[in-house]
C-alpha positions as CSV (number, residue, x, y, z in Angstrom):
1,X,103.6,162.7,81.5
2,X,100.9,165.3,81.5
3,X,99.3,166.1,78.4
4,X,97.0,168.7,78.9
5,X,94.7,170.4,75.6
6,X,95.8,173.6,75.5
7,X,93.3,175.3,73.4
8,X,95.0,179.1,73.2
9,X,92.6,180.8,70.7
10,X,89.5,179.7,72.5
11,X,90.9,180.2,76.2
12,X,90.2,176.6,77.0
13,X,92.4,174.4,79.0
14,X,91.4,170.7,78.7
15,X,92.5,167.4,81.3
16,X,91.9,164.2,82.5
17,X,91.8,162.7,85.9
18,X,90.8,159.2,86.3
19,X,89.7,157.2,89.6
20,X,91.4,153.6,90.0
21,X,92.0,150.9,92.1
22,X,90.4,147.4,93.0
23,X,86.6,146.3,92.6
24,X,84.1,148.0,95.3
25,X,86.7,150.1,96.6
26,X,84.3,153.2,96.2
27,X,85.4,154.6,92.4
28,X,82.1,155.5,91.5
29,X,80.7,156.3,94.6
30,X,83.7,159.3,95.3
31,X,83.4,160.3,92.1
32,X,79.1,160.7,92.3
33,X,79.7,162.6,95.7
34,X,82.5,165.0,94.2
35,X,79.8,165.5,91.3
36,X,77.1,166.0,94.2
37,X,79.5,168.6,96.1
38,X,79.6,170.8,93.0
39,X,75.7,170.1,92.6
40,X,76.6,168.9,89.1
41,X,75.0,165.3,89.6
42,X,73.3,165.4,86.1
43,X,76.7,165.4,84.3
44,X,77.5,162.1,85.4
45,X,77.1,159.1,83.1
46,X,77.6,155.3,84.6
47,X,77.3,152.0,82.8
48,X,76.6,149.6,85.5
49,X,74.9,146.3,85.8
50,X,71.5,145.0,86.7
51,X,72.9,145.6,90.8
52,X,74.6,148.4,90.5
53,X,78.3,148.3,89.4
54,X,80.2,149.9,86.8
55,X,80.0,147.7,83.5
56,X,83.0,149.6,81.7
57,X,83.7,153.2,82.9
58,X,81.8,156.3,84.9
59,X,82.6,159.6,82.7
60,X,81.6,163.4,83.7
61,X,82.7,166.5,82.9
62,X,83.5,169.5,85.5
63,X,83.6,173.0,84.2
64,X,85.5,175.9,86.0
65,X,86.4,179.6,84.6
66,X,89.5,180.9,85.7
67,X,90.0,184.7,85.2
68,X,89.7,184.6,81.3
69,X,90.2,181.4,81.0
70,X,88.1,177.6,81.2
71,X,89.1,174.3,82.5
72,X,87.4,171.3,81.3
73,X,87.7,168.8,83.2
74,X,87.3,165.1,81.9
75,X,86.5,162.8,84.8
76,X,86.6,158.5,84.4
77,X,86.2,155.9,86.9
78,X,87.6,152.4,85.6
79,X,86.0,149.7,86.6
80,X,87.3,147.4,88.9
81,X,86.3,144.1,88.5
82,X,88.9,141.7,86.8
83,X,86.1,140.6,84.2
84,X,86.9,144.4,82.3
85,X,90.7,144.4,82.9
86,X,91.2,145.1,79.1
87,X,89.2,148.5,79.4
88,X,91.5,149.8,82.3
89,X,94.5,150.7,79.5
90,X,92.0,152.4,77.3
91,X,90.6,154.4,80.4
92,X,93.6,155.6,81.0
93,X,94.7,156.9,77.8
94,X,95.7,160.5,77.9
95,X,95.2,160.9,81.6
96,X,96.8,164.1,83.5
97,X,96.7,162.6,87.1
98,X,95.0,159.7,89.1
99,X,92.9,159.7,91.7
100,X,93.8,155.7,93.6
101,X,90.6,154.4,96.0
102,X,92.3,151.9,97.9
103,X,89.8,150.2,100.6
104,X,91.1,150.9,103.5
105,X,89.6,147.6,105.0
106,X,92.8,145.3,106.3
107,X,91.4,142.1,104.9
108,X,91.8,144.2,101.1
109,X,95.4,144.7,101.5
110,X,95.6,142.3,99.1
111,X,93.1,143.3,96.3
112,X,94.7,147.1,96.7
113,X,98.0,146.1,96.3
114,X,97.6,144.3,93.0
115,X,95.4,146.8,91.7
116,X,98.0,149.7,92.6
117,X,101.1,147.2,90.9
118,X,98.5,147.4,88.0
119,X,98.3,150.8,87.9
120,X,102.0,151.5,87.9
121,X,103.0,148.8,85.7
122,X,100.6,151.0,82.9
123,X,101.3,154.3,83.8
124,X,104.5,154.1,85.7
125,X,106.3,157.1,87.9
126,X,105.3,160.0,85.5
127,X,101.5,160.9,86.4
128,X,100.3,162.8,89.7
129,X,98.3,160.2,91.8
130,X,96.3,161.4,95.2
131,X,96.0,158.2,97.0
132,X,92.7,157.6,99.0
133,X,92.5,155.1,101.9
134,X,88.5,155.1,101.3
135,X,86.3,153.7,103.8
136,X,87.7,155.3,106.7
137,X,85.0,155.8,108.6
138,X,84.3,151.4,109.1
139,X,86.5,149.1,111.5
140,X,89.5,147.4,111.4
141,X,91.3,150.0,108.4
142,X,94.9,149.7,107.5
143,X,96.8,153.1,108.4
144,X,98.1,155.3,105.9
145,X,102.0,154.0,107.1
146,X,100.9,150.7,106.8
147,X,100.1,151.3,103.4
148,X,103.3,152.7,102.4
149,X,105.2,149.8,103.8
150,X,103.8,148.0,101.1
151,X,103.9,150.7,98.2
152,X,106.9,152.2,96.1
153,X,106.3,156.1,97.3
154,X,107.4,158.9,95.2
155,X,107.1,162.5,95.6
156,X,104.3,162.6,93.5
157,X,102.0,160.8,95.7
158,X,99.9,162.3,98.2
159,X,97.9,160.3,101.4
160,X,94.4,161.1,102.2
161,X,92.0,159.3,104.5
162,X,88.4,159.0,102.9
163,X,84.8,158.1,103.4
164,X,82.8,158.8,99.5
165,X,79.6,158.1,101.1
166,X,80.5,160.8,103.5
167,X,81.8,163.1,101.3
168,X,84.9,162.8,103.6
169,X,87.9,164.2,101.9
170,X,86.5,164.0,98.3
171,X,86.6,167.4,97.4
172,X,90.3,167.6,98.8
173,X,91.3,164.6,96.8
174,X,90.4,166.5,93.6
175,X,91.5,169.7,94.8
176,X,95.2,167.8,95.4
177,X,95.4,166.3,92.6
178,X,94.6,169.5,90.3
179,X,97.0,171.1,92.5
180,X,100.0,168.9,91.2
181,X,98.6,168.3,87.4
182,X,98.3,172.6,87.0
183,X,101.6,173.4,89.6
184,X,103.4,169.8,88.9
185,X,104.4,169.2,92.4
């Protein structure tokens, strides 16, 4: 369900997206290129390790103005790795609408599909999700109808092909799934 802050005195309309799915799928890479495309890269914090991955979340904020009005836009990458699984639920507390980054290499099949049953099992059928097929630009990638063969599709899903170091279809991930949180399609 969506729960957007409604803040009518101030004009201020508050959410919360949040980009899932399995370890080194490219969470925090998609979300540092959307933050990159809006040339917003300072208001982007990460906790990572001594290499480089996310230790617990990746949080930023996005600011528009709409006619008299602002949206605030909260934005969380959960980690991945199975070592943090306990700070997945708390990530996803309050959340509007879910950005999935599936790696779209065939050998992952397996690592996306247990992340996705993850997913659903704590947020069920009720939140907008824009699923990402990232990595699209390597070899050997599982097609979007393969993917679906293997997923529980609802009306509230939408398919998009990606590449975050590319910047391939990041912006129109976001731009989706604001579309469905604000017009609930």
């Amino acid at each position: 369900m969506i729960v957007l802050i409604i803040d009518h005195e101030n004009k201020k309309i508050k959410t919360k997206i949040v980009y899932y799915g399995p370890a080194m799928s490219g969470k925090t890479t998609t979300v540092k290129t959307l933050f990159k495309l809006f040339n917003l890269e300072n208001r982007i914090s990460s906790i990572e390790t001594s290499t480089g991955r996310t230790l617990f979340f990746d949080f930023g904020n996005l600011i528009f103005k709409a006619a008299e009005w602002t949206i605030e836009v909260n934005i969380w990458a959960a980690t991945g790795q199975d070592y943090y699984v306990e700070t997945r639920p708390t990530v996803l507390r309050g959340v509007d609408g879910v950005v999935f980054v599936a790696d779209g290499q065939r050998s992952l099949l397996g690592e996306n599909l247990r992340s996705w049953r993850e997913l659903k099992n704590l947020l069920g059928d009720d939140i907008p999700v824009v699923f990402c097929l990232n990595k699209c630009d390597l070899k050997d990638i599982i097609s979007i109808e393969e993917i679906k063969k293997h997923i529980n599709v609802n009306s509230n899903i939408c398919f998009l092909k990606t590449s975050a170091i590319r910047g391939i279809n990041v912006l129109e991930a976001f731009r989706l799934l604001m579309e469905r949180i604000f017009c609930k399609k």
